[in-house]
Residue frames relative to the residue before (quaternion, step in Angstrom):
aa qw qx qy qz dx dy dz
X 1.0000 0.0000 0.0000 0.0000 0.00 0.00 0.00
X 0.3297 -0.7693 0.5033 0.2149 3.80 -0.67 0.90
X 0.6806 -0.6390 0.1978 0.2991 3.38 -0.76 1.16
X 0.6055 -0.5405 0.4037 0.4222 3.79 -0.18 -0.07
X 0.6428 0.6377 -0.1554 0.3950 2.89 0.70 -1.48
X 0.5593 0.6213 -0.2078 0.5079 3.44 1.19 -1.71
X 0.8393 0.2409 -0.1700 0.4568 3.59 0.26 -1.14
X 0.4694 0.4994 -0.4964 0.5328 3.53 1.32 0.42
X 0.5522 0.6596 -0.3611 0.3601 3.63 1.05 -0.39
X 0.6398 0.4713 -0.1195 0.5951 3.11 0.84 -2.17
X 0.6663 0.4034 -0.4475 0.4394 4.03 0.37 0.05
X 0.6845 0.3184 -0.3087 0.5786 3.81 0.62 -0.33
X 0.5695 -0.7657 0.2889 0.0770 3.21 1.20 0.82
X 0.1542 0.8030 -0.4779 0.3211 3.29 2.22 1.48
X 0.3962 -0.7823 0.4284 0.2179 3.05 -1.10 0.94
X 0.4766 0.6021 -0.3829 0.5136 3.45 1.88 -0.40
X 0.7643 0.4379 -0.3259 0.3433 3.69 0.60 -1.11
X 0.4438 0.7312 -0.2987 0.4233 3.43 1.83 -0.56
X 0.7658 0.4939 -0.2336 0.3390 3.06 0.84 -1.92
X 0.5425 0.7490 -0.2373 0.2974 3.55 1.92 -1.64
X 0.5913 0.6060 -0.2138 0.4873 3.12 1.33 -1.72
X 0.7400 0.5530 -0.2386 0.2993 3.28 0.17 -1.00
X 0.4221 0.6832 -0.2185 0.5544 3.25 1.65 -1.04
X 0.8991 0.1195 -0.1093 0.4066 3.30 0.03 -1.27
X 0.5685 0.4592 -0.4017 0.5519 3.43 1.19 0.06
X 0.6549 0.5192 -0.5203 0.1759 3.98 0.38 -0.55
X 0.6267 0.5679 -0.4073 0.3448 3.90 0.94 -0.83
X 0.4846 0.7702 -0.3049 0.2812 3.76 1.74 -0.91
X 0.8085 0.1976 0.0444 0.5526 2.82 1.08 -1.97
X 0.6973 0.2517 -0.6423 0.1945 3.22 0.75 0.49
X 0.3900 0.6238 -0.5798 0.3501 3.94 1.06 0.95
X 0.5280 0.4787 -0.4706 0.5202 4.00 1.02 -0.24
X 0.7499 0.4824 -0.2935 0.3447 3.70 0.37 -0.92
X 0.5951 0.5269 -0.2771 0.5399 3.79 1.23 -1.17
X 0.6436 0.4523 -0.3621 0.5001 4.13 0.97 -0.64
X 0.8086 0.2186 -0.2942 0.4603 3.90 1.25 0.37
X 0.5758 0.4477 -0.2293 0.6446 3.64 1.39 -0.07
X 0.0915 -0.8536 0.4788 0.1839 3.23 -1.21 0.29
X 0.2712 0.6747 -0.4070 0.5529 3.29 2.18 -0.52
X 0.3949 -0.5681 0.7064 0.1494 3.14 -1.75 0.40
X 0.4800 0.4741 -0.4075 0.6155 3.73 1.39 -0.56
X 0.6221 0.6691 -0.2921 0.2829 3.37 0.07 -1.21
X 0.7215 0.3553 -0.1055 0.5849 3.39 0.92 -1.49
X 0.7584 0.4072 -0.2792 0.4256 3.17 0.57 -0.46
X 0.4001 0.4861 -0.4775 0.6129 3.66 1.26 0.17
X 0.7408 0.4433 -0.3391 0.3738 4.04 0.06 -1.19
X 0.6768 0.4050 -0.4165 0.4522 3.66 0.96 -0.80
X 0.5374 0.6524 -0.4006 0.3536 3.65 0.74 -1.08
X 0.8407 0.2629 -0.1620 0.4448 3.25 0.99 -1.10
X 0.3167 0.7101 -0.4074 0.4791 3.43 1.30 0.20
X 0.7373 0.3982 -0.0971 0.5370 3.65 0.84 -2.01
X 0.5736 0.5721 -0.3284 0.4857 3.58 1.07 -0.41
X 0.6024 0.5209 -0.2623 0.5450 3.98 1.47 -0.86
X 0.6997 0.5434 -0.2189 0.4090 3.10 0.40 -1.71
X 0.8896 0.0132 -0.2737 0.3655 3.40 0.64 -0.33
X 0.6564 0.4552 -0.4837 0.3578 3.49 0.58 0.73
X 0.6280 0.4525 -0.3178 0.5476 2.88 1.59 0.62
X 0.2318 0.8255 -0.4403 0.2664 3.52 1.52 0.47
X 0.6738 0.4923 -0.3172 0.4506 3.71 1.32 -0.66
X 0.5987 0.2688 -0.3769 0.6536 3.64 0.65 0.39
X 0.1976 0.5706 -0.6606 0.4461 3.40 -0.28 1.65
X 0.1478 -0.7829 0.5928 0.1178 3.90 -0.26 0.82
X 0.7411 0.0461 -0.0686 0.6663 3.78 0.80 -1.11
X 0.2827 -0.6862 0.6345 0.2159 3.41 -1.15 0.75
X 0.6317 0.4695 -0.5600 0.2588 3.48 0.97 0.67
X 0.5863 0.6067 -0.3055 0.4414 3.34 1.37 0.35
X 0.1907 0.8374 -0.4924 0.1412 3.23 1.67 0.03
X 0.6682 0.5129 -0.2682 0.4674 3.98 0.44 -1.34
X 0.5976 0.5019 -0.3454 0.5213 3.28 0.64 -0.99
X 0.7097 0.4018 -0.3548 0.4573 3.81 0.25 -1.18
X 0.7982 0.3192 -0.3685 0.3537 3.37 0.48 -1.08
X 0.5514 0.5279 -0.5062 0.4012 3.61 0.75 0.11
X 0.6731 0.4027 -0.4041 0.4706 3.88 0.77 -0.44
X 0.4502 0.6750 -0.3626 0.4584 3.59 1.10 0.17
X 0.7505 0.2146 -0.2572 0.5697 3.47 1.07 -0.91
X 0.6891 0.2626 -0.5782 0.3491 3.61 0.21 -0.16
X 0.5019 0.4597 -0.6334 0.3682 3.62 0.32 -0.41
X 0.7062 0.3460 -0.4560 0.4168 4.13 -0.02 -0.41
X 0.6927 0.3400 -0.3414 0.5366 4.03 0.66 -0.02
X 0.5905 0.3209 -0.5775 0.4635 3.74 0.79 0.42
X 0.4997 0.5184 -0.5518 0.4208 3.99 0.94 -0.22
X 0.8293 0.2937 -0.3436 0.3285 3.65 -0.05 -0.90
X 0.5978 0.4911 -0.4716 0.4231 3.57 1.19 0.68
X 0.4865 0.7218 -0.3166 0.3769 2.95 1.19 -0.21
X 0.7035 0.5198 -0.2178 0.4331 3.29 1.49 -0.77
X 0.6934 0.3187 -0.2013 0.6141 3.58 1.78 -0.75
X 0.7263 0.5040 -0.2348 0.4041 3.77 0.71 -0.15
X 0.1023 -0.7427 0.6530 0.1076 3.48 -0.65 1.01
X 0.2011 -0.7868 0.5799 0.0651 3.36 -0.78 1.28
X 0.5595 0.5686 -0.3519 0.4897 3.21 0.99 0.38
X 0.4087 0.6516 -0.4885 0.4120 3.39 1.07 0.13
X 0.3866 -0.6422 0.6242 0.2202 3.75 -1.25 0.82
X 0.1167 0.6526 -0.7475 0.0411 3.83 -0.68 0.06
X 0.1006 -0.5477 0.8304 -0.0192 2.91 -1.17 2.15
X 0.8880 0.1722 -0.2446 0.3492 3.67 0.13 -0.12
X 0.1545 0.8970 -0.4062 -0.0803 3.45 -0.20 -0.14
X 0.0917 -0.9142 0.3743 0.1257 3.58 0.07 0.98
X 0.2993 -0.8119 0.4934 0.0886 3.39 -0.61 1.30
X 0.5381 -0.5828 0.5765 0.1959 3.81 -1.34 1.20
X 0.0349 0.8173 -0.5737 -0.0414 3.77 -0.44 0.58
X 0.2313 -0.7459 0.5395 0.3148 3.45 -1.05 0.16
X 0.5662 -0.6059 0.3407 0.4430 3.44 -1.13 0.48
X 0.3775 -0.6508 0.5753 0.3209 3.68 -1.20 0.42
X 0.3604 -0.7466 0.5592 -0.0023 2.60 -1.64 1.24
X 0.7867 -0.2133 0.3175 0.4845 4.08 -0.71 0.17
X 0.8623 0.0676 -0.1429 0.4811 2.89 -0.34 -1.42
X 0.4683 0.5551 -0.6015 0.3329 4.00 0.49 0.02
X 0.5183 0.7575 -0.3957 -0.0308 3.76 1.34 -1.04
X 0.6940 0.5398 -0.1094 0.4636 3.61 1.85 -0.68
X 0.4337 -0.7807 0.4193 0.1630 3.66 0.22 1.76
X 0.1669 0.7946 -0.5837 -0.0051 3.44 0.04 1.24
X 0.7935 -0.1900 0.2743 0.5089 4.06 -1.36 -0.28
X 0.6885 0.5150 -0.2355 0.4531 3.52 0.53 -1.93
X 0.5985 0.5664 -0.3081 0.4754 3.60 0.44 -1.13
X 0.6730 0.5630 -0.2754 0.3927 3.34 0.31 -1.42
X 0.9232 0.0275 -0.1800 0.3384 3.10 0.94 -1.13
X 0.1508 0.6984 -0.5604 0.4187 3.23 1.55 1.03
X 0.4389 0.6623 -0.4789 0.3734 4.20 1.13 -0.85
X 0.6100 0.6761 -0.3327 0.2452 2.92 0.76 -2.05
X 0.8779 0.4109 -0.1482 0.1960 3.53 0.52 -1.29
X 0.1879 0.8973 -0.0856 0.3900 2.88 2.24 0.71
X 0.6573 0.5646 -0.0003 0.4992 2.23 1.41 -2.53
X 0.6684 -0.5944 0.4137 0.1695 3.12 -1.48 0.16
X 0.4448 -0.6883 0.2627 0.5093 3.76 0.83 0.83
X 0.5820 0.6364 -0.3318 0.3823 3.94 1.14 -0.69
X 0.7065 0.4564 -0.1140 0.5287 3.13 1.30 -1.66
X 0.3749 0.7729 -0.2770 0.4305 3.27 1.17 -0.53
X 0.8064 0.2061 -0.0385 0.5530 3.45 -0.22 -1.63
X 0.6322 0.5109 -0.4298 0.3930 3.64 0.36 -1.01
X 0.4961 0.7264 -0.2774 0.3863 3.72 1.33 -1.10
X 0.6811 0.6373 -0.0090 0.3605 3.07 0.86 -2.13
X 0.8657 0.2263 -0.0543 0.4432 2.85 0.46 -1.65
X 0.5132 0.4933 -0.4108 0.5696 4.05 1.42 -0.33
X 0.7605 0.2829 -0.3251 0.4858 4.32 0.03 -1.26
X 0.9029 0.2750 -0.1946 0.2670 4.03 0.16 -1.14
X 0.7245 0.3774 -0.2292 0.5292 3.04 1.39 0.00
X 0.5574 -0.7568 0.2952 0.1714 3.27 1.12 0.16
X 0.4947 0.6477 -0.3528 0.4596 3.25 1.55 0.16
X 0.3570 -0.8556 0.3347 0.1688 3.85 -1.15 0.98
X 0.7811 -0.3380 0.1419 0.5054 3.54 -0.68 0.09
X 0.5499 0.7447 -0.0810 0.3694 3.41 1.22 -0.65
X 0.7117 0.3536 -0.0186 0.6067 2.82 1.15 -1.84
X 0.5708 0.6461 -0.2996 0.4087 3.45 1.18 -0.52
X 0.5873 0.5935 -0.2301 0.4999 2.90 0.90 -1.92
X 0.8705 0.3980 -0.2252 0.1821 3.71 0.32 -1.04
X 0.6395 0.4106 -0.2427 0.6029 2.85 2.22 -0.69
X 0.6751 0.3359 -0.3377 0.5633 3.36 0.47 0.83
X 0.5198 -0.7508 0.3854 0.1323 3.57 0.95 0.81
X 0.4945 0.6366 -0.3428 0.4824 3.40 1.66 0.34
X 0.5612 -0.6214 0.4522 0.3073 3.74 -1.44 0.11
X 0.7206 -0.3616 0.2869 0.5173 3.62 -1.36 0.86
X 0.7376 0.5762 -0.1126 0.3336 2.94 0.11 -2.35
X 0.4973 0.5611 -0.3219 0.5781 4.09 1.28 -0.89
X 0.7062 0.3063 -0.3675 0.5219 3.49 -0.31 -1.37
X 0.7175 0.3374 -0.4671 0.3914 3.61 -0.42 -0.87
X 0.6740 0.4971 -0.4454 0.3166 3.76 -0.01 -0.51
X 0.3888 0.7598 -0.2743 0.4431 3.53 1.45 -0.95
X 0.8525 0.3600 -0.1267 0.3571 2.85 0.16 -1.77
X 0.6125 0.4637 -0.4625 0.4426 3.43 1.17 -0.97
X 0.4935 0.6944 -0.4392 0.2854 3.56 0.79 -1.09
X 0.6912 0.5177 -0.1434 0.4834 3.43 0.65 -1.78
X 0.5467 0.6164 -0.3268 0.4630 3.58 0.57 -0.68
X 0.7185 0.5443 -0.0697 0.4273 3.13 0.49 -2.22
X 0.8042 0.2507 -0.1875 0.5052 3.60 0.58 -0.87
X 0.5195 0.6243 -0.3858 0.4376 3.25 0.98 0.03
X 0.6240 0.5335 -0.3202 0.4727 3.49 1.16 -1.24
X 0.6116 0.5938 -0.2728 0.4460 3.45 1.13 -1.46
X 0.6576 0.5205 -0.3311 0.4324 3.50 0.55 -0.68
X 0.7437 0.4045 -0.2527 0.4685 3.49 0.63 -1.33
X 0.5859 0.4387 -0.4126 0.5422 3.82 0.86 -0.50
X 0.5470 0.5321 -0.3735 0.5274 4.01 0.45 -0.14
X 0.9459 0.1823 -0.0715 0.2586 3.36 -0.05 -0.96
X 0.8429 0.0102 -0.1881 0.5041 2.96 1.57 -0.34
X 0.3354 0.4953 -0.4665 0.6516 3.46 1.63 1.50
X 0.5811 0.5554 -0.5042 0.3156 3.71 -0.01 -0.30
X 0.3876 0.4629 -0.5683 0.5591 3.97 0.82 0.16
X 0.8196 0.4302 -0.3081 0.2198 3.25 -0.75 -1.28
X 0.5229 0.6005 -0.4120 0.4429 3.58 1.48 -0.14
């Protein structure tokens, strides 16, 4: 948790207390940002602007114990804008056929990382809807709105994502056992 004090800093606009924050917020967000962007430009355009929010908008903080929390919905809301610009999330996908690599040895043990390395498989639509309903905790609703898409969309998304995901893990690291 970043000190109080810190974010009384970054409000009178201190450039030491500005820089501190960053420090400890930059590995956070740029793993929240890399789990929706894949460019490295990309992410780095979303954190720049993320850190560009966070602090000139630092005075409409309500609880400064939620600061992380805010500044983490700060960056995906800036990486669901720049998907927003290449991604129709409204797209149906009754089928969608994913490019696998073979598994190797050491992939042979389903770990977290793996899980979401899957992620990048998916379809950018499925993708985020994925993201944002299981790891971030946000509902059909809230989806639907930041991504300009319908209730009934996000949920379909999601089953999608689900669906190919299973398919993926039975493929890659169940296919011995056949």
């Amino acid at each position: 948790m970043i000190d109080k004090k810190l974010i009384h800093a970054c409000k009178k606009q201190q450039r030491e207390a500005q820089r501190q924050v960053y420090e400890l917020l930059v590995k956070k967000l740029y793993y929240t940002c890399s789990r929706y962007l894949k460019k490295q430009e990309e992410i780095e355009e979303a954190m720049a602007d993320a850190f560009f929010t966070i602090f000139t908008k630092i005075d409409q903080l309500k609880d400064e114990n939620a600061f992380e929390g805010w500044a983490k919905k700060i960056a995906v809301n800036h990486c669901l804008m720049q998907l927003k610009k290449k991604v129709n999330f409204n797209l149906y996908l009754e089928d969608v056929s994913i490019q696998v690599q073979p598994l190797t040895e050491e992939m042979a043990d389903l770990e977290e990382e793996d899980l979401l390395n899957l992620l990048n498989y998916l379809p950018e639509g499925c993708k985020t809807v994925f993201i944002l309903f299981i790891i971030e905790g946000f509902g059909h609703k809230e989806i639907a709105d930041q991504l300009n898409i319908s209730v009934g969309t996000s949920k379909s998304q999601l089953n999608v994502a689900k669906t190919k995901l299973k398919e993926l893990v039975n493929i890659l690291y169940y296919q011995k056992a056949k």
